[in-house]
DSSP file (Angstrom, degrees, kcal/mol; ACC not computed):
  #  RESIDUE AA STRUCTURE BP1 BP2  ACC     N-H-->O    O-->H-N    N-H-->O    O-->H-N    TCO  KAPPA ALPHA  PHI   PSI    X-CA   Y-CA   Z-CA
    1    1 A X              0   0    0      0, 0.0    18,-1.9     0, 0.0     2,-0.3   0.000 360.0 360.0 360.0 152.0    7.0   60.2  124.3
    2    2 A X  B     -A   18   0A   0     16,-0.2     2,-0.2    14,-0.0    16,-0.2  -0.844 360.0-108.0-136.0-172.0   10.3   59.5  125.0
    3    3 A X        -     0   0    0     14,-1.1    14,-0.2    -2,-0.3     3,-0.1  -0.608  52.0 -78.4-100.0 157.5   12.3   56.0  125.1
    4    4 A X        -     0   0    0     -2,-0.2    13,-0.3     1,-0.1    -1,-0.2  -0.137  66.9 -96.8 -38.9 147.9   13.7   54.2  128.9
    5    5 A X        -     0   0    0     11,-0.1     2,-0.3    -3,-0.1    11,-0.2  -0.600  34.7-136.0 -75.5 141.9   17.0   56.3  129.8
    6    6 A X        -     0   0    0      9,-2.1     2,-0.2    -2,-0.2    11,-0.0  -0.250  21.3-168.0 -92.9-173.7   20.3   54.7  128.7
    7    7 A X        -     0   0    0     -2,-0.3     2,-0.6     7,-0.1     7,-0.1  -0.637   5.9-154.3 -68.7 117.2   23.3   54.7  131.4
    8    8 A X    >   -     0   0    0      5,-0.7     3,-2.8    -2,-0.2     5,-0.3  -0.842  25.4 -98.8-114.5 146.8   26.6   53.8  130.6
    9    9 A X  T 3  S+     0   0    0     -2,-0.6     3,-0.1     1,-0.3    -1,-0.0  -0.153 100.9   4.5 -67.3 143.6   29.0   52.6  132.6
   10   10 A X  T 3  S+     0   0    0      1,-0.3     2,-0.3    -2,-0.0    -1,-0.3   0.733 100.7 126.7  48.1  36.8   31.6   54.8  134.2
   11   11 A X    <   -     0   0    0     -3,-2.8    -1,-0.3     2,-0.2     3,-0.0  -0.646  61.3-144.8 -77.9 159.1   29.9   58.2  132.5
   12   12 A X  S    S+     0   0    0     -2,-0.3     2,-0.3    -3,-0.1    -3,-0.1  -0.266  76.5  60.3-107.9  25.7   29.0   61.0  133.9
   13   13 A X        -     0   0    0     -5,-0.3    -5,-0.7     2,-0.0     2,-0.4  -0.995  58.9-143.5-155.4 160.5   25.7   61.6  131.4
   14   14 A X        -     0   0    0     -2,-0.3     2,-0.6    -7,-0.1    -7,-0.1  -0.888  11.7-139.6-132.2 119.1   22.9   60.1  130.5
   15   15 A X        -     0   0    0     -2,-0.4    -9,-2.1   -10,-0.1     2,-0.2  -0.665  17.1-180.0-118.9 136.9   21.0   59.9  127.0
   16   16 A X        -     0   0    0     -2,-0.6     2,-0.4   -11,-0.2   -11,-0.1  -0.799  15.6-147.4-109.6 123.9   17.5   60.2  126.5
   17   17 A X        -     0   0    0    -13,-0.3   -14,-1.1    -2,-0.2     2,-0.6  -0.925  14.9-162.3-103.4 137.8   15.9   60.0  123.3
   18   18 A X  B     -A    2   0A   0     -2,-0.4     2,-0.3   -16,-0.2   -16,-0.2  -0.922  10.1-125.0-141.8 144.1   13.2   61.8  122.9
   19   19 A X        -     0   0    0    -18,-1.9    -2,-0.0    -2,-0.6     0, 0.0  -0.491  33.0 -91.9 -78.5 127.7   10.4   61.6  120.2
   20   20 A X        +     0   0    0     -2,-0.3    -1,-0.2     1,-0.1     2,-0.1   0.148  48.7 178.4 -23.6 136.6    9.0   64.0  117.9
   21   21 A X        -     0   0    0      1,-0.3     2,-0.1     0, 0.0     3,-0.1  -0.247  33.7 -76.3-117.3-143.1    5.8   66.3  119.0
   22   22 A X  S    S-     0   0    0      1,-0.3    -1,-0.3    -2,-0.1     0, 0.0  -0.248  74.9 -42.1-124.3 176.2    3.7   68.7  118.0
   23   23 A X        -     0   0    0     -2,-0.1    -1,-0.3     1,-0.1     2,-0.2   0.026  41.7-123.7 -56.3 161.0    4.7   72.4  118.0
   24   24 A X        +     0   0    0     -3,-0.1     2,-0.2     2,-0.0    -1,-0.1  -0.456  30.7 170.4 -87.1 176.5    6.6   74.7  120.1
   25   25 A X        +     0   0    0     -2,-0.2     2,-0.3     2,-0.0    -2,-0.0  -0.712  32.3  72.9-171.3 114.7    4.9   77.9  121.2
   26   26 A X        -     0   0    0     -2,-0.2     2,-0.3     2,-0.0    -2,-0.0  -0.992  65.5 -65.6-176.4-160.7    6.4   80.4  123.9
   27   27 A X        -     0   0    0     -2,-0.3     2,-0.5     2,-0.0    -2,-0.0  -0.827  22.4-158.8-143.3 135.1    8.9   82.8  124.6
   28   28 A X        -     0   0    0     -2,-0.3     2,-0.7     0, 0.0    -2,-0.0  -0.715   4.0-173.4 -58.1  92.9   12.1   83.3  124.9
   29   29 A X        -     0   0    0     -2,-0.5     2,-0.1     3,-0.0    -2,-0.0  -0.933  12.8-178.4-122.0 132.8   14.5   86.1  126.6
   30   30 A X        -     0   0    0     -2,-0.7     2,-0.2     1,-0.1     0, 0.0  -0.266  30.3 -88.3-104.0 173.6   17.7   85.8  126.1
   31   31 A X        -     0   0    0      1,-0.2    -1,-0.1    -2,-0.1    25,-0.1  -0.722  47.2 -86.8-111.3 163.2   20.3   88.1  127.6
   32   32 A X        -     0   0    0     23,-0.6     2,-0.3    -2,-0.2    -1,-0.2   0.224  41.7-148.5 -74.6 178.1   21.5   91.1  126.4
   33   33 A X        -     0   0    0      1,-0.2    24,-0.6    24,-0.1     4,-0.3  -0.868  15.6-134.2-150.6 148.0   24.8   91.0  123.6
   34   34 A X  S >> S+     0   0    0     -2,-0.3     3,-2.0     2,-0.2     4,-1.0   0.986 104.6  44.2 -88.7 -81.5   27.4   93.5  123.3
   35   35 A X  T 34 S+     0   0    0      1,-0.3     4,-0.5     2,-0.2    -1,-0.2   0.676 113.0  50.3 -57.3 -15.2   27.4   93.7  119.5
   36   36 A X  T 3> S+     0   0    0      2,-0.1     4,-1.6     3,-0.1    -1,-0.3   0.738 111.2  53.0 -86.8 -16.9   23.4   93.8  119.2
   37   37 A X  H <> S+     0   0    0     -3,-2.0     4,-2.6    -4,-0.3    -2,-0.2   0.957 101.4  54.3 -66.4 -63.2   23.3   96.5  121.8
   38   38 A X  H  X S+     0   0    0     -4,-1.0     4,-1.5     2,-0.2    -2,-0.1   0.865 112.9  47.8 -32.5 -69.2   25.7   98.7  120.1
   39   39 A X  H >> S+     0   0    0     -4,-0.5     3,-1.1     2,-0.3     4,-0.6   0.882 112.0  47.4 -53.5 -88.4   23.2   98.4  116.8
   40   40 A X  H 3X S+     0   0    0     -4,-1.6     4,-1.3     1,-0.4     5,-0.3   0.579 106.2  51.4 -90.2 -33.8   20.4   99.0  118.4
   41   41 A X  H >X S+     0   0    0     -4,-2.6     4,-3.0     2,-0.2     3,-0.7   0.941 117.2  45.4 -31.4 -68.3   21.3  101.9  120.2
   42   42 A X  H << S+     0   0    0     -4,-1.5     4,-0.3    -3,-1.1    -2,-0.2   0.617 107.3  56.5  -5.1 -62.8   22.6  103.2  116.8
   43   43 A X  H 3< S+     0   0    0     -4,-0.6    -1,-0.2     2,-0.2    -2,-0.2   0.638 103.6  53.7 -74.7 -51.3   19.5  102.2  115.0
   44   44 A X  H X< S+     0   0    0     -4,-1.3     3,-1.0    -3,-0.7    47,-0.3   0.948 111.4  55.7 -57.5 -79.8   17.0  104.5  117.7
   45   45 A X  T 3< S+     0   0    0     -4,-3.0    45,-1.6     1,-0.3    -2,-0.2   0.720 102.1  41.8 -51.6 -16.0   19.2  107.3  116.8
   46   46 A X  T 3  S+     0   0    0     -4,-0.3     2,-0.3    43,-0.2    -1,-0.3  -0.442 108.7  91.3-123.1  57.6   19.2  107.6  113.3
   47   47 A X  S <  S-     0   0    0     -3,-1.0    44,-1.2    44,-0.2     2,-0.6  -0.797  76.2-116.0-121.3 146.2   14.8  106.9  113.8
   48   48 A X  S    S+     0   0    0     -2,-0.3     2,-0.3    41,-0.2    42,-0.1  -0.928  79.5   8.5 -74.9 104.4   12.4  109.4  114.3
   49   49 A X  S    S-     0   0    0     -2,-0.6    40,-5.3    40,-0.4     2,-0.4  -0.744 108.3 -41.1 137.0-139.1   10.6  109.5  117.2
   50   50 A X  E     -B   88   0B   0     -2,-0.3     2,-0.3    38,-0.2    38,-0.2  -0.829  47.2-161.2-120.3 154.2   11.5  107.4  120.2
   51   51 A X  E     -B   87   0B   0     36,-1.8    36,-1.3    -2,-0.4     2,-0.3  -0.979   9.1-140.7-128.7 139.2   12.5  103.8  120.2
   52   52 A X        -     0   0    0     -2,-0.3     2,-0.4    34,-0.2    34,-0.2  -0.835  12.1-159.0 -86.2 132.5   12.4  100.9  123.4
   53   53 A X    >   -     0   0    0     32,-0.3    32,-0.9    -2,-0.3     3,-0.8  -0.811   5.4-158.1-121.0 114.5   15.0   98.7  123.8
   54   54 A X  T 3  S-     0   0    0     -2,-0.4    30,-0.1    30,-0.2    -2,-0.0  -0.585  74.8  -1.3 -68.9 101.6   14.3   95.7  125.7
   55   55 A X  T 3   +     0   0    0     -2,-0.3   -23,-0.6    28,-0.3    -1,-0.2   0.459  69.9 166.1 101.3  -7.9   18.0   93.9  127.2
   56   56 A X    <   -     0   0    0     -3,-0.8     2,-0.4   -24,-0.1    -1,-0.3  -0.327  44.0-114.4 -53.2 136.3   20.1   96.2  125.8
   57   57 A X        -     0   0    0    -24,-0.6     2,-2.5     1,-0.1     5,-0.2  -0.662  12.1-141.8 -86.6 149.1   23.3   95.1  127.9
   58   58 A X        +     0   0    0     -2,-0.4     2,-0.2     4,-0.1    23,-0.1  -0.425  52.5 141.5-112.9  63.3   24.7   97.8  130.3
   59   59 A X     >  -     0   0    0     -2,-2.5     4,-1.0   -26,-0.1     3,-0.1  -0.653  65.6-104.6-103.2 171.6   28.2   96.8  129.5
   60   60 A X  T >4 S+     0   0    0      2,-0.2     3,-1.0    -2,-0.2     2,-0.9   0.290 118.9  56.6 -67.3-149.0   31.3   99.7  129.2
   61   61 A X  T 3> S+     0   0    0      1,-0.3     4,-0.9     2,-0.1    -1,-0.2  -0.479 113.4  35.6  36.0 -72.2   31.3   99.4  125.4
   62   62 A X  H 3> S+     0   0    0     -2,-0.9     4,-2.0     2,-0.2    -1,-0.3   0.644 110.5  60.4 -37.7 -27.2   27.5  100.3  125.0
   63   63 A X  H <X S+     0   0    0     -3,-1.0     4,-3.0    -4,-1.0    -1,-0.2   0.938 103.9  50.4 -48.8 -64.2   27.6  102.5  127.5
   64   64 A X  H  > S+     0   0    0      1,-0.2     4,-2.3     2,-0.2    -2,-0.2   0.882 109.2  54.6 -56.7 -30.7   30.4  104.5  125.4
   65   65 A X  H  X S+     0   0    0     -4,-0.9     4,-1.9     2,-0.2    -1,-0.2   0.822 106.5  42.7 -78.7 -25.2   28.3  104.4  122.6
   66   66 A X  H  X S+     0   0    0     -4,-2.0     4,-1.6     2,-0.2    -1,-0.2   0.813 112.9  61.3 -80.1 -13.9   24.9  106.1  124.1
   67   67 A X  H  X S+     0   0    0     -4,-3.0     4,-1.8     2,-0.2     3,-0.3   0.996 109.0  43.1 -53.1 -67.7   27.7  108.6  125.7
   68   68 A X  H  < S+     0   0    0     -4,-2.3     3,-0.4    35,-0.3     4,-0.3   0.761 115.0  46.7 -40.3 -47.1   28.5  109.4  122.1
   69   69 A X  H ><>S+     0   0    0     -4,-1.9     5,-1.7     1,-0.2     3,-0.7   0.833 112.2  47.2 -49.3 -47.8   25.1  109.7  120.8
   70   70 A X  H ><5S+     0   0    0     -4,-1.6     3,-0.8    -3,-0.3    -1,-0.2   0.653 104.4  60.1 -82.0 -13.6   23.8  111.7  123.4
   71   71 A X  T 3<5S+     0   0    0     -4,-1.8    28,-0.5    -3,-0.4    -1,-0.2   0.524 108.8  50.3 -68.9  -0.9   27.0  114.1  123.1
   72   72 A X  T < 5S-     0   0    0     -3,-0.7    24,-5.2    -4,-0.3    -2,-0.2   0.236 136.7 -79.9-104.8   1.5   25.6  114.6  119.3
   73   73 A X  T < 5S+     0   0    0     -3,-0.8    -3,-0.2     1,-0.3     2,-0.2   0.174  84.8 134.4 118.2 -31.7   21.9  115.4  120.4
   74   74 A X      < -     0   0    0     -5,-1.7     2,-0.6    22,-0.1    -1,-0.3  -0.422  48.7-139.1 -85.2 162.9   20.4  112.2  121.1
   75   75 A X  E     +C   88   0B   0     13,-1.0    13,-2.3    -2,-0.2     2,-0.3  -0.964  27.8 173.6-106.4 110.1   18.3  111.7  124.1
   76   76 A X  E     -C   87   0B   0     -2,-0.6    11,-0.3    11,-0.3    -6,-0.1  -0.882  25.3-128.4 141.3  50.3   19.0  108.3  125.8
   77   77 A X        -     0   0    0      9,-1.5     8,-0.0    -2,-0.3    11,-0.0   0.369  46.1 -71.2 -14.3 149.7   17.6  107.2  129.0
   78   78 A X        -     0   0    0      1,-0.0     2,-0.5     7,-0.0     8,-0.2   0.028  48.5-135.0 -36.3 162.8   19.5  105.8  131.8
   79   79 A X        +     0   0    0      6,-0.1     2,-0.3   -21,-0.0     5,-0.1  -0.995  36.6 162.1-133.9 136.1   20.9  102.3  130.9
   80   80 A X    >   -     0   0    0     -2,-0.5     3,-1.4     3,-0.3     2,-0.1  -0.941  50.6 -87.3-160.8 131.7   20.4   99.9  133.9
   81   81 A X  T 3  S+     0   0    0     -2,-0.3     3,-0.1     1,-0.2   -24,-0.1  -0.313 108.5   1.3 -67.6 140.5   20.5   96.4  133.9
   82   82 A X  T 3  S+     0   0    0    -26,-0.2     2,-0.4     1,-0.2    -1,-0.2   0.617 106.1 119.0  34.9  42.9   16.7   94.6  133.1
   83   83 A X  S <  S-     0   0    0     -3,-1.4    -3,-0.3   -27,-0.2   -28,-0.3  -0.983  72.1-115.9-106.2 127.9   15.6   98.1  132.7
   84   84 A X        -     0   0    0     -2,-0.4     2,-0.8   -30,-0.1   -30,-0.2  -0.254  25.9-135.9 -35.9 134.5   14.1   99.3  129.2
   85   85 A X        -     0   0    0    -32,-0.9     2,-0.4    -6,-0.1   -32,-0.3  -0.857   6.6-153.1-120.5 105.0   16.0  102.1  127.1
   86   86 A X        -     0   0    0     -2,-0.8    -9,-1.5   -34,-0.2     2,-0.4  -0.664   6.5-164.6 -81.8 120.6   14.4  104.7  125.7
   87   87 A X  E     -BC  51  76B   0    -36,-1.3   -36,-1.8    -2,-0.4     2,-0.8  -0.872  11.5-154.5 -96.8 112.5   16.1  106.4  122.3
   88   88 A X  E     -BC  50  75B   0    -13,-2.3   -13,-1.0    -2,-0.4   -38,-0.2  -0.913  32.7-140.5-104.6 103.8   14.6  109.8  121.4
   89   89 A X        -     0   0    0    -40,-5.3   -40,-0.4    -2,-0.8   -41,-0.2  -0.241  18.6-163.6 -62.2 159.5   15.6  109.5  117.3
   90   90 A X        -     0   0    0    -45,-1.6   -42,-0.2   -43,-0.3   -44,-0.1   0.361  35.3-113.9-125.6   6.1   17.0  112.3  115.2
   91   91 A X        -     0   0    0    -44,-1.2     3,-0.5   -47,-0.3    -1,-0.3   0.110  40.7 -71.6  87.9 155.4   16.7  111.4  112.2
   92   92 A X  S    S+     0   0    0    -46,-0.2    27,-0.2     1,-0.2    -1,-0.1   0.369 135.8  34.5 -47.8  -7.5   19.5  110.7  109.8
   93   93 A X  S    S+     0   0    0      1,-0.1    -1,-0.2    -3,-0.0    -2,-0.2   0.458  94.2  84.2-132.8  10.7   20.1  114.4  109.7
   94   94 A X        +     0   0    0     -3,-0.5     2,-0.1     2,-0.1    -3,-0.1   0.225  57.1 118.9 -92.4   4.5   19.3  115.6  113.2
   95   95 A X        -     0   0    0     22,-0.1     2,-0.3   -22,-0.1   -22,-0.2  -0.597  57.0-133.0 -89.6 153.0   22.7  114.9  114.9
   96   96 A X        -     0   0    0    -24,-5.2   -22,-0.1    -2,-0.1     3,-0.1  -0.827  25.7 -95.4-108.9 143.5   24.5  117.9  116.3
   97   97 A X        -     0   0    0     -2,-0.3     2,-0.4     1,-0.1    -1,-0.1  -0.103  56.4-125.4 -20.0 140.8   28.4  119.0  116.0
   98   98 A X        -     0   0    0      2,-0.2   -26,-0.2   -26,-0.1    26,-0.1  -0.857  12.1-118.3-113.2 157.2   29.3  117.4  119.2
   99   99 A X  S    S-     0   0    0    -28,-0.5     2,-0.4    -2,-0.4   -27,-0.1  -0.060  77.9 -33.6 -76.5  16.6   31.1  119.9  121.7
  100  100 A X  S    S-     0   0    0    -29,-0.1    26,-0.3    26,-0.0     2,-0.2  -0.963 101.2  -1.3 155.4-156.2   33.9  118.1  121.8
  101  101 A X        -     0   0    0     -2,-0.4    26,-0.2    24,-0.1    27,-0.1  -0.136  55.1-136.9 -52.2 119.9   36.1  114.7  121.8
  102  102 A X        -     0   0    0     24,-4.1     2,-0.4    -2,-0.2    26,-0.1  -0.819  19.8-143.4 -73.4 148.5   33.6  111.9  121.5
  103  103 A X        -     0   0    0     24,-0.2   -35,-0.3   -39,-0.1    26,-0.2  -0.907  23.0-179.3-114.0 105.8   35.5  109.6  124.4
  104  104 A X    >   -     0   0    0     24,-5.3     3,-2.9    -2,-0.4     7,-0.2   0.087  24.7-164.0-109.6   7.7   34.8  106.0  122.6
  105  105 A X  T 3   -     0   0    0     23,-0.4    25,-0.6     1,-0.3    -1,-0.3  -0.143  60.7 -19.8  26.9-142.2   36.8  104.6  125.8
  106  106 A X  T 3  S+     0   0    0     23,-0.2     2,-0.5    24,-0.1    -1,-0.3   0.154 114.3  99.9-133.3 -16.7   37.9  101.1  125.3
  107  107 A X    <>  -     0   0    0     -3,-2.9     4,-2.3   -46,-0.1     5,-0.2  -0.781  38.2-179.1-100.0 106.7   35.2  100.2  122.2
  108  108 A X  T  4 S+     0   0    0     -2,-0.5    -1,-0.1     2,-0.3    -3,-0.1   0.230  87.1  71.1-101.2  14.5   36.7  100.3  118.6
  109  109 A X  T >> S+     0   0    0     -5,-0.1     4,-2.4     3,-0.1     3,-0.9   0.785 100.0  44.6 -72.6 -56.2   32.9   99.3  117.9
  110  110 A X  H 3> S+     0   0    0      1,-0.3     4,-1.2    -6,-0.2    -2,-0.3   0.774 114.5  41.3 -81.4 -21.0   32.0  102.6  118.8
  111  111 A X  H 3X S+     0   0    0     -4,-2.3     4,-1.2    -7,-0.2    -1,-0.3   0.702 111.9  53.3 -84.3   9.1   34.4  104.5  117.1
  112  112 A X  H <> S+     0   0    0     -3,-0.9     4,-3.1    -5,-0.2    -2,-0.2   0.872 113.3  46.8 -85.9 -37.9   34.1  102.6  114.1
  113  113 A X  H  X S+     0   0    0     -4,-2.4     4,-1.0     2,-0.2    -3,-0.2   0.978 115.0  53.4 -60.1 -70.1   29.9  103.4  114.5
  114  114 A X  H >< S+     0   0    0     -4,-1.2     3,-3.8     2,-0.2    -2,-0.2   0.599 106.7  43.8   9.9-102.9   31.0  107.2  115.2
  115  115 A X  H >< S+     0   0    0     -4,-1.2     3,-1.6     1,-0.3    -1,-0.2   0.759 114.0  55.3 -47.9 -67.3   33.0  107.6  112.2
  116  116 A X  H 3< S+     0   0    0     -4,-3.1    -1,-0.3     1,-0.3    -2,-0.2   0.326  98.8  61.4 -56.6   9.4   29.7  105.5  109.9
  117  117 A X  T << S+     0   0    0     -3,-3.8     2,-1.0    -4,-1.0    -1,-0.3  -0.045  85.8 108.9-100.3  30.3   26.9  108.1  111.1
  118  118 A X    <   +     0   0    0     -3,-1.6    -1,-0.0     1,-0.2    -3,-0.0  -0.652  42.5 177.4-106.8 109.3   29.1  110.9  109.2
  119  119 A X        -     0   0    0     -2,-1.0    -1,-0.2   -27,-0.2    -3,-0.0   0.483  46.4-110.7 -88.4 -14.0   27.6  112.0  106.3
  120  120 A X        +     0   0    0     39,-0.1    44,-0.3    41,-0.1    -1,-0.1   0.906  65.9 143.7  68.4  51.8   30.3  114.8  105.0
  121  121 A X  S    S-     0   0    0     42,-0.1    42,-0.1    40,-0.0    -2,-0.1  -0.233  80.8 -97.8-119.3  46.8   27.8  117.9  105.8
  122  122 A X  S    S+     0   0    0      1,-0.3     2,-0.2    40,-0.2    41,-0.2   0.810  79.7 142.5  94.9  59.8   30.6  119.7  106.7
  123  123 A X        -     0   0    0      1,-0.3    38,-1.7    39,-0.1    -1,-0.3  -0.563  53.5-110.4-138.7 170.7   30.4  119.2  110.7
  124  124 A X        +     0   0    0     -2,-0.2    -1,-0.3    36,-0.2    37,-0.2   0.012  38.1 180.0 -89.0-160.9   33.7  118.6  113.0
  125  125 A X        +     0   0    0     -2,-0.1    34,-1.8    35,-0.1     2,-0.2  -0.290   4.7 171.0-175.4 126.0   33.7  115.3  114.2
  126  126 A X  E     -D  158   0C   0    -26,-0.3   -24,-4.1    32,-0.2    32,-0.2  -0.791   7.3-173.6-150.8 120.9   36.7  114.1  116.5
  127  127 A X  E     +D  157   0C   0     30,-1.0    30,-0.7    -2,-0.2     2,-0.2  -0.663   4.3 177.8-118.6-169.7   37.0  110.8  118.5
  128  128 A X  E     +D  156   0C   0     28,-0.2   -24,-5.3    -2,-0.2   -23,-0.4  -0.960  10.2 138.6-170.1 144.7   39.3  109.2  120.9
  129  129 A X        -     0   0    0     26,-0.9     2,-0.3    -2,-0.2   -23,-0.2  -0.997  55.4 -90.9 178.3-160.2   39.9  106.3  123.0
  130  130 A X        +     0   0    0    -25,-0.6     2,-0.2    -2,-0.3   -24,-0.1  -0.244  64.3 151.1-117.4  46.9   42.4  103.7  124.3
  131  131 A X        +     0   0    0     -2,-0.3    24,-0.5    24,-0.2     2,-0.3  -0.425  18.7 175.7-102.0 157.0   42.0  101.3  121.5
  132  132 A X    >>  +     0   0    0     -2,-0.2     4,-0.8    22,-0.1     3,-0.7  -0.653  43.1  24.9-125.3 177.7   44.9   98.6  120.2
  133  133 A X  H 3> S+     0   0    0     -2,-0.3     4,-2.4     1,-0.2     3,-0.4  -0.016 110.4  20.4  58.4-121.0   44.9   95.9  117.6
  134  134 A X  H 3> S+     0   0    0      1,-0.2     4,-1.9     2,-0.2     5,-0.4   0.978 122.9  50.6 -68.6 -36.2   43.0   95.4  114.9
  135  135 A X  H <> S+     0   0    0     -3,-0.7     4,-1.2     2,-0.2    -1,-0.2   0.919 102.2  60.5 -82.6  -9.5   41.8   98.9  114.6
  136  136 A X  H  X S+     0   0    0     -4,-0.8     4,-2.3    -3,-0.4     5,-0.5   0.882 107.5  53.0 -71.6 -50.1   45.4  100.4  114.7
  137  137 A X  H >X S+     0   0    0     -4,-2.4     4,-2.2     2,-0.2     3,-1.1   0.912 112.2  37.9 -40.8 -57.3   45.8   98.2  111.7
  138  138 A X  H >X S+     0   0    0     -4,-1.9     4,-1.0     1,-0.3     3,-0.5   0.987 111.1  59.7 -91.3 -71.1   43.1   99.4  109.8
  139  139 A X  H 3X>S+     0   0    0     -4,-1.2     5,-2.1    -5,-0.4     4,-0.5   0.688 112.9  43.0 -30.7 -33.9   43.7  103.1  111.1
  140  140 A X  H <<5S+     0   0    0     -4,-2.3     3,-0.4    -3,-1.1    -2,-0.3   0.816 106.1  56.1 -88.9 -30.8   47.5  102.8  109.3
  141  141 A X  H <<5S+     0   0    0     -4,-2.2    -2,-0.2    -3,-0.5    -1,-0.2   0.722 108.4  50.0 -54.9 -11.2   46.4  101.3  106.3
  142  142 A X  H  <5S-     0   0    0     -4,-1.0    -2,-0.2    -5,-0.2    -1,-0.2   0.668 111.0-124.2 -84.0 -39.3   44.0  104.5  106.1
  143  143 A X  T  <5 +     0   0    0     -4,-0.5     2,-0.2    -3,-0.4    -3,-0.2   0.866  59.1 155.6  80.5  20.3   47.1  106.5  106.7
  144  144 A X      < -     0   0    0     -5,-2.1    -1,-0.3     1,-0.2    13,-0.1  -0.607  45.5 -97.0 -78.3 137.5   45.2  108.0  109.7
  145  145 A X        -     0   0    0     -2,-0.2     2,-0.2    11,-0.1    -1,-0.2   0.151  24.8-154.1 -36.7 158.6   47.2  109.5  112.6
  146  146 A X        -     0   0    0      9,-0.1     2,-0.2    -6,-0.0     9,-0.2  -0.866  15.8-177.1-153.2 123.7   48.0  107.8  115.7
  147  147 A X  B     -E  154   0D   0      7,-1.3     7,-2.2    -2,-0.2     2,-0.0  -0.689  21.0-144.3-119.9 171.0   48.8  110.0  119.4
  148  148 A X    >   +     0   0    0     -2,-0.2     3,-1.3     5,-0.2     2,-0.5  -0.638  25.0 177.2-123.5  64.8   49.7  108.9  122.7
  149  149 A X  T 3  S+     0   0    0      1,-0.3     3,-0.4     5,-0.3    -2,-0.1  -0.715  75.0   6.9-100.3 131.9   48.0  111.2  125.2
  150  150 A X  T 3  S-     0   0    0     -2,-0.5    -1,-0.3     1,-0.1     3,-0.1   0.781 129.4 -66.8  68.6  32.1   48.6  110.3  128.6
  151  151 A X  S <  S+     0   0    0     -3,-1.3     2,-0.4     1,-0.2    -2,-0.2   0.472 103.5 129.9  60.6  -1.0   51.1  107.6  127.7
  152  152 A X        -     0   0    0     -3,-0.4     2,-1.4     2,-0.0    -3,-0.3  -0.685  67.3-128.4 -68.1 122.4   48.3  105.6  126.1
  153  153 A X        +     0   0    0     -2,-0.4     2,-0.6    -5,-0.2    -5,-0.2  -0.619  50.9 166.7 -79.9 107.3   48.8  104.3  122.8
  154  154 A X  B     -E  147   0D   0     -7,-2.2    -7,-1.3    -2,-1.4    -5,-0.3  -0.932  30.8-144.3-145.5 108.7   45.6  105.9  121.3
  155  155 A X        +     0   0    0     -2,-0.6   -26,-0.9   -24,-0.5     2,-0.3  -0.533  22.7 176.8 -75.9 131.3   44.1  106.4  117.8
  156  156 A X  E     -D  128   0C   0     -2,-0.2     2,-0.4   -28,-0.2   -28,-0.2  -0.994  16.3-154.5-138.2 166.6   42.3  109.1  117.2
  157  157 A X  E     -D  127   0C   0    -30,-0.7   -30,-1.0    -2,-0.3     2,-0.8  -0.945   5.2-171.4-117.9 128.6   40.7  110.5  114.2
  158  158 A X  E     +D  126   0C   0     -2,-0.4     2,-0.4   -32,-0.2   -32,-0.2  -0.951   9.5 179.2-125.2 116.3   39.8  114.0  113.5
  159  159 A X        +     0   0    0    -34,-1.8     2,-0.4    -2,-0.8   -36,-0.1  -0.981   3.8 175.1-107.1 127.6   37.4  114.6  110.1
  160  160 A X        -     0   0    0     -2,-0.4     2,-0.3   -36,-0.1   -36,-0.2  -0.966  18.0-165.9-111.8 112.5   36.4  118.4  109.3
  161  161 A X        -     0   0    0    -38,-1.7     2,-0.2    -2,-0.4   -41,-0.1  -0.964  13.6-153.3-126.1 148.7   34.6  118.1  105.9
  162  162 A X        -     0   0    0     -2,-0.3     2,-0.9   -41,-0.1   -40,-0.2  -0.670  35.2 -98.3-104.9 173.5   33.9  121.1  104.0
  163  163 A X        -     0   0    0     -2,-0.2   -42,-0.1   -41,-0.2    -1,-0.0  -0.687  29.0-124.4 -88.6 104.7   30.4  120.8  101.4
  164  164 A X        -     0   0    0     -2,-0.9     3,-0.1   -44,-0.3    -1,-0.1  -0.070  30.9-174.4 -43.9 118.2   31.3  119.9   97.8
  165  165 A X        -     0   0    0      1,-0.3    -1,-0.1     0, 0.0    -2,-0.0  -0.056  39.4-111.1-105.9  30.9   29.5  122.9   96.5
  166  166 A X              0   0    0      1,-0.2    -1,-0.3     0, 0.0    -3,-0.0   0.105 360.0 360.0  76.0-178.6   30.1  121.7   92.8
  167  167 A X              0   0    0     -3,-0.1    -1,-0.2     0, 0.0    -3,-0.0   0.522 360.0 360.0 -86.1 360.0   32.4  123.1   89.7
């Protein structure tokens, strides 16, 4: 039930009160999010077997991060807008040495994910991208490098870890 609509004079709105029911019951889809994307992409790779993701958004910034994952082994379906995306996982230990610079383009979410799937089992791992701001901070407090290739002002990070084989 709700109460008569109020109007007030020289508004543009009108308020409605409306009375307590019973439950809600449906569903809800909401559109896709840049930082949930990222994650779940992430999340399907370091899983076994294949994962769906329903919404994922097909923005440049997720995009760079299933480019990175699939230059490391995983298997990724196309990403297309209200299309499903299928993740063939690899387990926390199934990524491959990637064959060259992961290209993290424009997303200092994806090289920041990068750099947290690397476990120190002695693999090459080198990214790049055309990122500014807050992660150049955090890249000089680290005492990490910083290049300009192509006139870009552009971190990248290069780890080579060898395997503590003990005293």
């Amino acid at each position: 039930m709700s109460t008569p609509a109020k109007t007030f004079p020289g508004a543009s709105h009108v308020l409605l009160t409306l009375q307590g029911g019973g439950s809600l019951r449906g569903t809800v889809r909401v559109p896709g999010d840049k930082s949930i994307s990222h994650r779940a992409l992430l999340f399907g790779a370091i899983a076994e077997g294949e994962t769906v993701i329903e919404g994922l958004l097909p923005a440049e910034d997720p995009l760079s991060t299933a480019a990175c994952l699939r230059a490391m082994g995983v298997v990724i379906s196309p990403i297309e807008a209200g299309l499903p995306v299928s993740v063939q996982g690899v387990g926390l230990d199934g990524f491959q040495e990637p064959g060259d610079v992961l290209d993290c383009g424009n997303s200092g979410t994806t090289m920041r994910l990068m750099l947290g799937l690397d476990r120190g089992d002695g693999h090459w791992l080198q990214t790049n991208g055309d990122l500014v701001g807050g992660l150049a901070k955090i890249a000089d407090a680290l005492g990490l490098p910083f290049g300009e290739p192509m006139g870009m002002y552009c971190p990248g990070v290069d780890i080579f870890e060898q395997v503590y084989a003990g005293p």
